[in-house]
C-alpha positions in Angstrom: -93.5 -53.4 -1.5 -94.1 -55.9 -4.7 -92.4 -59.4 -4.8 -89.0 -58.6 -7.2 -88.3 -60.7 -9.9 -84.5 -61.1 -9.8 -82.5 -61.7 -12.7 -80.1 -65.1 -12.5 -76.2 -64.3 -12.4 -74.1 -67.3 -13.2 -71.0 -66.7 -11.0 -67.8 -69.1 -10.9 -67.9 -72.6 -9.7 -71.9 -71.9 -8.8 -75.1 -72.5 -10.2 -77.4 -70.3 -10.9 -78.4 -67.9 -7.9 -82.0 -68.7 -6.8 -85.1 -66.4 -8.6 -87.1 -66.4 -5.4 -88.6 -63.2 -4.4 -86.6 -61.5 -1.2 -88.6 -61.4 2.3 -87.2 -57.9 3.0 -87.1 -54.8 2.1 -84.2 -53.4 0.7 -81.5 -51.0 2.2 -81.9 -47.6 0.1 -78.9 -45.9 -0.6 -77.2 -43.0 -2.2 -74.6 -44.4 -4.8 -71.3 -41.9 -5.4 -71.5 -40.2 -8.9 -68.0 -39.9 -10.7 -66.6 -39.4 -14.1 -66.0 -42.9 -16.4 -64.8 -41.5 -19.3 -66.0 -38.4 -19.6 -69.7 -39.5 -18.7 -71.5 -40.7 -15.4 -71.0 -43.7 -13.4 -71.9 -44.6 -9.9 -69.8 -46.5 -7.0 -71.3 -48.2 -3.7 -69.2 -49.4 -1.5 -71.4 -52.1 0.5 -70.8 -52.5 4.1 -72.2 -56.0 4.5 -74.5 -58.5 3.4 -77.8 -57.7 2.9 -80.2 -55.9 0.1 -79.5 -53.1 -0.9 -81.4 -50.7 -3.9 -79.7 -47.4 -5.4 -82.0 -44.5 -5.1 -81.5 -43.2 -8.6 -81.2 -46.0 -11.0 -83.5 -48.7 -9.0 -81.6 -51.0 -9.4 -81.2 -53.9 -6.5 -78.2 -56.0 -5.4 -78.1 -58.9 -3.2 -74.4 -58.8 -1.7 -72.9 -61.8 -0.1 -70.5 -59.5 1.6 -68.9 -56.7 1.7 -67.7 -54.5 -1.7 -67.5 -52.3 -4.3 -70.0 -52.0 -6.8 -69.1 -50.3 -9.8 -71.9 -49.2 -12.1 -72.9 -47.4 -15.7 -75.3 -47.3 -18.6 -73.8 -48.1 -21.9 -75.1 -48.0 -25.4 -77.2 -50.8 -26.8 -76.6 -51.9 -30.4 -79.5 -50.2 -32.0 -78.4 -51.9 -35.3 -78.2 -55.7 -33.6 -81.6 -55.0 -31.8 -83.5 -53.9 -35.1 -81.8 -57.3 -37.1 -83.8 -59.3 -34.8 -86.8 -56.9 -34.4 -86.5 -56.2 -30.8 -86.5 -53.0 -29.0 -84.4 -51.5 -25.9 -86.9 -52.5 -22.6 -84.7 -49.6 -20.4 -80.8 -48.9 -19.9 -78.3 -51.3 -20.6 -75.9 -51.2 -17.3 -72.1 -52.3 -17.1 -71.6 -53.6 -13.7 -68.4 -55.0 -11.7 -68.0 -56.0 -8.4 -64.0 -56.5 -8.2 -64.6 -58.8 -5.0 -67.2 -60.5 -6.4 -69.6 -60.4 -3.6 -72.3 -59.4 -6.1 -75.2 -62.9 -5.6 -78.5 -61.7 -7.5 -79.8 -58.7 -9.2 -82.6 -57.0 -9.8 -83.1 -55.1 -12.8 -86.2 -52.9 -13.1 -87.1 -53.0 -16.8 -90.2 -52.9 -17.8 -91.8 -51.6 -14.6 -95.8 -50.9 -14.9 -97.1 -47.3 -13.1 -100.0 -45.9 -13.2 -99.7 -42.9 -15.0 -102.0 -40.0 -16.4 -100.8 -38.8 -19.3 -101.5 -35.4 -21.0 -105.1 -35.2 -21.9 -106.5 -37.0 -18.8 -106.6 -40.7 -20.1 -105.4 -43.3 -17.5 -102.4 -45.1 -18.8 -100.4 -48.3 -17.4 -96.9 -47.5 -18.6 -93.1 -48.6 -18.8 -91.5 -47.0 -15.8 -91.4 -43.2 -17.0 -87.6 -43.0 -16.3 -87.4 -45.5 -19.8 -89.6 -43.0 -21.5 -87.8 -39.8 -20.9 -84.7 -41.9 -21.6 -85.3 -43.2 -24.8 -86.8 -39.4 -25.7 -83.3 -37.6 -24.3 -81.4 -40.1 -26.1 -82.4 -38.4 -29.7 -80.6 -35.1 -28.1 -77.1 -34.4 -29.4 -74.7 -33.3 -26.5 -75.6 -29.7 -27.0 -79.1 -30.4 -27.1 -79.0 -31.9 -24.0 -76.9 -28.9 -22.5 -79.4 -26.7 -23.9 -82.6 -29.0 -22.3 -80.4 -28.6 -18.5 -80.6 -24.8 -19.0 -83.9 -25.1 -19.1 -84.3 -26.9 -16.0 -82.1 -24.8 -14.0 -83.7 -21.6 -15.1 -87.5 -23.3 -14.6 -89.6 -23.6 -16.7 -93.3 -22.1 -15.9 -94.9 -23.8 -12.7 -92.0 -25.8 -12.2 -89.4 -24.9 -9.8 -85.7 -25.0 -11.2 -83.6 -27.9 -10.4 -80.0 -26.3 -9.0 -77.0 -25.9 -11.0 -75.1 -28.3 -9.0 -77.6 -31.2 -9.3 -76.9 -30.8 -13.4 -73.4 -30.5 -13.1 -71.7 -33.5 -15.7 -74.7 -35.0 -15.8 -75.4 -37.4 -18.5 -78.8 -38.4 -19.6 -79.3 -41.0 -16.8 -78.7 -38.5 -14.3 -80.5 -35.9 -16.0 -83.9 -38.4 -16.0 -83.3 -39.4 -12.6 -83.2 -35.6 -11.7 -86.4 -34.6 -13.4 -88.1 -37.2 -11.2 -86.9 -37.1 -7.9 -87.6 -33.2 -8.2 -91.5 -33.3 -10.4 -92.6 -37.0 -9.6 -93.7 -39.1 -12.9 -96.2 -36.7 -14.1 -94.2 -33.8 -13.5 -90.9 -34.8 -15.3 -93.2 -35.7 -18.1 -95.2 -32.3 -18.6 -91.8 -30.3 -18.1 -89.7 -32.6 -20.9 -92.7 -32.0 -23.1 -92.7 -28.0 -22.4 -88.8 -27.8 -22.7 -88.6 -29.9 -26.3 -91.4 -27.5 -27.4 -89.2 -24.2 -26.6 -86.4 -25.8 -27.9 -88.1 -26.3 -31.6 -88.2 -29.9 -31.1 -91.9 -30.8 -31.2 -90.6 -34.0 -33.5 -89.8 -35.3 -29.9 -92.8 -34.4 -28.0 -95.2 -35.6 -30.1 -92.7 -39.2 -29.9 -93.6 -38.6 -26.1 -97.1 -38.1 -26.5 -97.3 -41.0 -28.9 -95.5 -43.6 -26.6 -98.1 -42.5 -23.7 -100.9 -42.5 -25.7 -100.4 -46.4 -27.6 -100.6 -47.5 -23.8 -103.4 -46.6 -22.8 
């Protein structure tokens, strides 16, 4: 596994947490999905000290002890971000840790893959979750409803992803589900057939674009 660059958290009456790269590997686990709101969130409740990095968002916590992490994407402030010329680099997370056990974290913004994207060329790109993200954050919420159908009916080649899998899920989720089920390649080609049946080819071409300008 690569070295991971951990973002500093300045925590009360410390300094700032140490940036070197762990020695381990990191505990994989499962985080609870529950309803903040009206929209996703995730829980872990950490048995220990140790490493540990949620299976769906990739995100990596250092825990000091024992405790509940509390987790969610929020919106950025398009309007803030384009004032100062910047662009989003991936999700923008709201995390607490009520006990405070939270030490370092790692976020994984910006990650490089090797990815083919359509029409053969080799591309090194942002993490393919960040580029479906960004794409299924242009869907209104009955858009995205309509884009779920899709993927629990299947769509050509590509085997459905079950009813229960979509259920609630926000666009996170719905990212996260695409992958895990089609791999990086896979979640791509399907988004682009799906925005294509659904009359948005606006979006797809976004898609293509962003793949293409990286290679």
């Amino acid at each position: 596994m690569e070295n991971l660059n951990f973002t500093e958290i300045r925590r009360v009456n410390q300094g700032l947490c140490s940036t070197d790269p762990p020695t381990t590997v990191p505990n994989h686990f499962e985080p609870e999905i529950y309803s903040h709101e009206g929209k996703g969130a995730y829980r872990f409740q950490c048995p220990s000290a140790g490493l540990f990095q949620c299976s769906i968002t990739g995100l990596v916590f250092r825990m000091e002890g024992e405790g509940e992490v509390l987790y969610r994407t929020v919106h950025w402030d398009r309007r803030l971000l384009s004032q100062s010329g910047k662009r989003p680099a991936g999700p923008l997370f709201n995390i607490d840790c009520p006990q405070k056990s939270v030490y370092q974290l790692y976020l994984p913004h910006c990650q490089i893959h090797s990815f083919t994207p359509p029409g053969g060329a080799t591309a090194g790109t942002k993490n393919v979750h960040f580029l479906l993200l960004d794409i299924l954050e242009e869907l209104g919420r009955g858009d995205l409803k309509r884009f779920q159908w899709y993927l629990i009916k299947g769509v050509d080649e590509f085997p459905s992803i079950s009813e229960g899998q979509l259920e609630d899920a926000d666009k996170l989720v719905t990212v996260d589900r695409m992958v895990q089920s089609y791999c990086d390649e896979g979640a791509v080609k399907i988004t682009l057939e799906i925005l294509r049946k659904m009359g948005r080819n606006n979006l797809a071409e976004e898609l293509k674009g962003k793949l293409t300008k990286q290679v």
